[in-house]
C-alpha positions as CSV (number, residue, x, y, z in Angstrom):
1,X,-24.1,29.8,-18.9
2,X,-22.5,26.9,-17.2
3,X,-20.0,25.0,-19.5
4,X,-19.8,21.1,-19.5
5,X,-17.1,19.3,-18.8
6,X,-15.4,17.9,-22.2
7,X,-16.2,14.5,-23.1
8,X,-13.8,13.9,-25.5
9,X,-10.4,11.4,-24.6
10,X,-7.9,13.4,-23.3
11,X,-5.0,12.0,-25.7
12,X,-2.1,14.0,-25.5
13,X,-4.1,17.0,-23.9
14,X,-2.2,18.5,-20.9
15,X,-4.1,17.9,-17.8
16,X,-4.2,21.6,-15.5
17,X,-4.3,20.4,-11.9
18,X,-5.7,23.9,-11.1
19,X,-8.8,23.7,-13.6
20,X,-12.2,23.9,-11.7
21,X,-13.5,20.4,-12.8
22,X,-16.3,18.5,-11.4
23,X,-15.1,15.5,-8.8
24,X,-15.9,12.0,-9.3
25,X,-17.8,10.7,-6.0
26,X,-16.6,6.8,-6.8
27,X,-13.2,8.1,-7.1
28,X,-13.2,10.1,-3.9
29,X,-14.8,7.4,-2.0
30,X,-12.0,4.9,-3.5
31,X,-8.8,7.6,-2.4
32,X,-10.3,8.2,1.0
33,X,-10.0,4.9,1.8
34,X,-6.9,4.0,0.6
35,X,-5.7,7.1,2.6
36,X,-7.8,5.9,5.8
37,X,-5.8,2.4,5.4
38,X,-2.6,4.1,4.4
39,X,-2.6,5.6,8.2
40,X,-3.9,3.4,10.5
41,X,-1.3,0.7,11.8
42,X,-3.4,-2.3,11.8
43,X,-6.2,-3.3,9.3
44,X,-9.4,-1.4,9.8
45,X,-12.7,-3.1,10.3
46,X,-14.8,-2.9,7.9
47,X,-17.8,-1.6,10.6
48,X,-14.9,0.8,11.2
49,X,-14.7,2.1,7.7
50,X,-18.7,2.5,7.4
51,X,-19.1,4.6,10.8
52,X,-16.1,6.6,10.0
53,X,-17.0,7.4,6.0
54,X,-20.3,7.1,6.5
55,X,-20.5,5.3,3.1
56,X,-23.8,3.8,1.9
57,X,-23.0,-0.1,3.0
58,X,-24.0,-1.3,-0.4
59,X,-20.9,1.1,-1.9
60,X,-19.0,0.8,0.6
61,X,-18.6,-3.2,0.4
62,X,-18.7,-2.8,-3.9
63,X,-15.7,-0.4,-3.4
64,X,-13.8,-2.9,-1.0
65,X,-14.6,-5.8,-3.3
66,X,-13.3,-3.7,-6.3
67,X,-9.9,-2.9,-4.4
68,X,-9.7,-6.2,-3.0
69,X,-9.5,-8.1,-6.1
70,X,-7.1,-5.1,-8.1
71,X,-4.5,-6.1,-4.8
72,X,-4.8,-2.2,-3.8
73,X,-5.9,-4.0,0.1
74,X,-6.2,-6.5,1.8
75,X,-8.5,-8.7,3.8
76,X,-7.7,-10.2,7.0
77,X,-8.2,-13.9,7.3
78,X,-11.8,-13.6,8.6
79,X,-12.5,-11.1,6.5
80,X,-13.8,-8.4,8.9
81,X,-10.9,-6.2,8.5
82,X,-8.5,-4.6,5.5
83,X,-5.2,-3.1,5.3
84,X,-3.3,-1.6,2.8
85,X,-1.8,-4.8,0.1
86,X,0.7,-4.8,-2.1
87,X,-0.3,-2.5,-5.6
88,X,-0.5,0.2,-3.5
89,X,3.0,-0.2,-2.5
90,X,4.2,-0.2,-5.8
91,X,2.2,2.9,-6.5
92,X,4.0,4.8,-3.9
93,X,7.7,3.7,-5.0
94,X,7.0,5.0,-8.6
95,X,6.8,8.2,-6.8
96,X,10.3,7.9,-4.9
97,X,11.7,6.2,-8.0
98,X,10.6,9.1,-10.6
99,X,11.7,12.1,-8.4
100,X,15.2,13.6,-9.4
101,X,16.4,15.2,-6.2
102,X,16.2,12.0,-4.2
103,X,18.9,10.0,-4.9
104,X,21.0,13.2,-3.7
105,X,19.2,13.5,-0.8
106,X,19.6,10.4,0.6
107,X,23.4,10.9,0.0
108,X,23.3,13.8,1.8
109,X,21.3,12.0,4.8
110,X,24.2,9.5,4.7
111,X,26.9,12.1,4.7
112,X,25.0,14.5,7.7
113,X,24.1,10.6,9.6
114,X,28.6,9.9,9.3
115,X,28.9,13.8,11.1
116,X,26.7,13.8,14.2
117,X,25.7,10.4,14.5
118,X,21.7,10.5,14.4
119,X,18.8,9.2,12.2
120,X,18.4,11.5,9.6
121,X,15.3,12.4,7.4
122,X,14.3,14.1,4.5
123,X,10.7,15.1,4.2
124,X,8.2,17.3,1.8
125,X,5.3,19.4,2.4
126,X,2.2,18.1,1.8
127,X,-1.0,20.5,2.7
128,X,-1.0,20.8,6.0
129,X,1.7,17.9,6.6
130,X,5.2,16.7,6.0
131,X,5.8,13.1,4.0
132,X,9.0,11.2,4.6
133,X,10.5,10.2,1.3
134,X,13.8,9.0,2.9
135,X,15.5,8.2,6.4
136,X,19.2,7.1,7.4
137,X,18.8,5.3,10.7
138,X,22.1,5.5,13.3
139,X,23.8,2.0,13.9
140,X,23.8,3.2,17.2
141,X,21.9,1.8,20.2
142,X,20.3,5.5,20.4
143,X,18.2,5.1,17.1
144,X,15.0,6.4,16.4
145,X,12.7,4.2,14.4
146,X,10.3,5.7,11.4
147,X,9.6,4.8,8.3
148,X,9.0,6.0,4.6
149,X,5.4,7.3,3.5
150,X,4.9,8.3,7.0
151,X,2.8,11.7,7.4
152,X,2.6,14.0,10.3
153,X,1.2,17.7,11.3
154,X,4.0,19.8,9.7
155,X,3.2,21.9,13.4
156,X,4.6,19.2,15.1
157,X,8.1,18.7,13.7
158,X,10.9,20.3,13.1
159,X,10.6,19.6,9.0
160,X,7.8,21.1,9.3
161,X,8.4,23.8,10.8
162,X,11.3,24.4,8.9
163,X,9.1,24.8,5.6
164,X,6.4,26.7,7.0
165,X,8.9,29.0,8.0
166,X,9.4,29.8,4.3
167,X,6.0,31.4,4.2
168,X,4.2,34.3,4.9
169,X,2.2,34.2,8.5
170,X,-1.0,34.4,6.1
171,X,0.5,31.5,3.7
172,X,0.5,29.6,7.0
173,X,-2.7,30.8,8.8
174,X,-4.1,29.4,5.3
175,X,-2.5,25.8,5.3
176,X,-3.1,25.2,8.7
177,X,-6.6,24.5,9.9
178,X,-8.8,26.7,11.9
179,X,-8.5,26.4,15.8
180,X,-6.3,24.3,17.8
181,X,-4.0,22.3,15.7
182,X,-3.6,18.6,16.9
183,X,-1.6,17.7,20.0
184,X,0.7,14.2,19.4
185,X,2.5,15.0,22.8
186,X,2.1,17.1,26.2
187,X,4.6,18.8,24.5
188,X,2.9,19.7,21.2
189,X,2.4,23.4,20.1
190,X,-1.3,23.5,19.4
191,X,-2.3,27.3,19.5
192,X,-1.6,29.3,16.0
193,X,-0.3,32.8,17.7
194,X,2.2,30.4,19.8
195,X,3.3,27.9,16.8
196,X,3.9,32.0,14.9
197,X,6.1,33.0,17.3
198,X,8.2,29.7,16.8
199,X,8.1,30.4,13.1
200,X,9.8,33.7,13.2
201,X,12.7,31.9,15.7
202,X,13.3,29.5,13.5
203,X,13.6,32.2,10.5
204,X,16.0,34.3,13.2
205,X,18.3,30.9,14.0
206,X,18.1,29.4,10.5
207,X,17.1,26.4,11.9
208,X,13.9,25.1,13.2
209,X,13.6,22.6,16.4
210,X,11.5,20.8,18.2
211,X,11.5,18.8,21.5
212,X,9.0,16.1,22.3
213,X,6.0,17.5,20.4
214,X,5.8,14.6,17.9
215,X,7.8,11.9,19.6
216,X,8.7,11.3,23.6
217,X,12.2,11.3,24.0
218,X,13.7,12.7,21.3
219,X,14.3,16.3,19.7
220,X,14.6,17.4,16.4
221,X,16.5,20.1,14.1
222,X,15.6,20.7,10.7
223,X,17.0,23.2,7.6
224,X,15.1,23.7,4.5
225,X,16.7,22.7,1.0
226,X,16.7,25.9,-0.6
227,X,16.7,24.6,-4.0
228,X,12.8,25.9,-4.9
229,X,11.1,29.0,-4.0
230,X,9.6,28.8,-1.9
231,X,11.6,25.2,-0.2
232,X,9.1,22.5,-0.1
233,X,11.6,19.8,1.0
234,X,14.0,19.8,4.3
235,X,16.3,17.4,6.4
236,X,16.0,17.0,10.1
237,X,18.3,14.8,12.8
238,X,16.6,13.1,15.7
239,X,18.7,13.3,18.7
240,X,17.2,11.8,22.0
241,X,16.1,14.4,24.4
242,X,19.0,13.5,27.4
243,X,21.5,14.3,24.7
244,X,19.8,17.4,22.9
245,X,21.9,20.5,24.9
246,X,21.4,23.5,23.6
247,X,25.4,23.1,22.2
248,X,25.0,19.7,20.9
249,X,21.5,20.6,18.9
250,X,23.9,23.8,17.3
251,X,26.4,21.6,16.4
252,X,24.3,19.0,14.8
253,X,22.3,22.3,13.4
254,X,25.7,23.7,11.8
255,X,26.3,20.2,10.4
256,X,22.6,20.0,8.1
257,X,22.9,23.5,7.4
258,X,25.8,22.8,6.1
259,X,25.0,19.9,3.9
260,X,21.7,21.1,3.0
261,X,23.1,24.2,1.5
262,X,25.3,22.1,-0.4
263,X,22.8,19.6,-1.5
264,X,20.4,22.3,-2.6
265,X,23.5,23.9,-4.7
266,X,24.2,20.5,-6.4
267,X,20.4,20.6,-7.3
268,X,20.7,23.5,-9.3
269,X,23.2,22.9,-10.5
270,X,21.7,19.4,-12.4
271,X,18.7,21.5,-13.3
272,X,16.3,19.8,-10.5
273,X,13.8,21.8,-9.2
């Protein structure tokens, strides 16, 4: 016998992430475009948004209105297009301003940035992908730009790697999607038994690494924070690919190993995990 979903108000009721409970379709609809917006660099077209969702137009343009006038997007001055607007911003800080282990982080990120002298960046896994939560760009004409709330394959970066390193091949085989995982550069490791194989050198070194397969021209090393079980956070320098010898990325390596260790010790230590 198939049991309804409650009714009642949830009140103080705890809410189980994990509980098998029906979706709501308006809901869904409403996050998949927010996320749609959240990633694309310019506005979207709203013909865009239709082929792509393949949204009833009638919903489709009821759901836009709705965000539209709750400031969650954006229309463009001939309103053909939208883009992200400014409530969802404000969303997204409460989440950097309510989590405990960031405000070490980004010291840390400060501290490894004073050492080697390259953009730092401090990242969580997220499904199949790593989110930024914080970067520390170099003063130095060598920078590399990114930004906060930015998402990427985890298979294509170092901070990624670095975390999926922590699990089991089948923990991995699992997150990852079936077949060949998506290429960002010439460079980009798209086959599963060949991204495994990097895996178990990063677990070998201690360090994971990259070079060109998310961004041309620069390289990457990355350490997990080992202050959960298994790590879901990490901390990666970019150093530009004419610079990344194979003793200048252990150096750098040493230096976030280091100071990750550390970081992930003071963590603990305050009880954040």
């Amino acid at each position: 016998m198939t049991r309804e979903p409650s009714s009642r108000p949830l009140g103080n009721e705890p809410v189980d992430p994990a509980a098998d409970q029906k979706l709501v379709k308006s809901a869904q609809r409403t996050i998949h475009i927010l996320e749609m917006l959240g990633a694309a660099r310019d506005p979207v077209t709203v013909t865009d948004l239709h082929r792509r969702t393949g949204y009833p137009r009638s919903s489709l343009h009821q759901l836009l209105h709705t965000l539209i006038a709750m400031r969650w997007i954006e229309p463009t001055a001939d309103g053909s297009a939208v883009g992200v607007g400014p409530h969802a911003l404000l969303c997204g800080t409460a989440y950097l301003d309510r989590d405990p282990a960031l405000p070490y982080a980004t010291r840390t990120l400060e501290l490894i940035g004073d050492k080697v002298g390259y953009t730092t960046h401090y990242a969580r896994l997220d499904g199949a992908n790593v989110m930024y939560l914080a970067t520390r760009e170099t003063i130095e004409p060598r920078r590399a730009t990114s930004r906060v709330g930015r998402q990427l394959p985890a298979h294509a970066t170092a901070l990624g790697k670095a975390l999926l390193a922590e699990l089991t091949p089948r923990e991995v085989a699992t997150l990852l999607p079936p077949g060949p995982l998506a290429r960002l550069t010439e460079h980009t490791i798209i086959e599963h038994d060949e991204l495994m194989t990097d895996l178990e050198a990063a677990r070998s070194r201690g360090y994971a690494m990259e070079r060109e397969q998310n961004t041309t021209g620069l390289a990457c090393v990355s350490v997990a924070v080992p202050y959960r079980i298994p790590a879901t956070d990490a901390i990666s320098c970019s150093i530009p690919v004419a610079a990344a010898t194979d003793e200048e990325l252990e150096r750098v390596a040493e230096v976030v190993h280091e100071q990750t260790h550390q970081l992930a010790a003071r963590l603990r230590a305050e009880g954040i995990r």
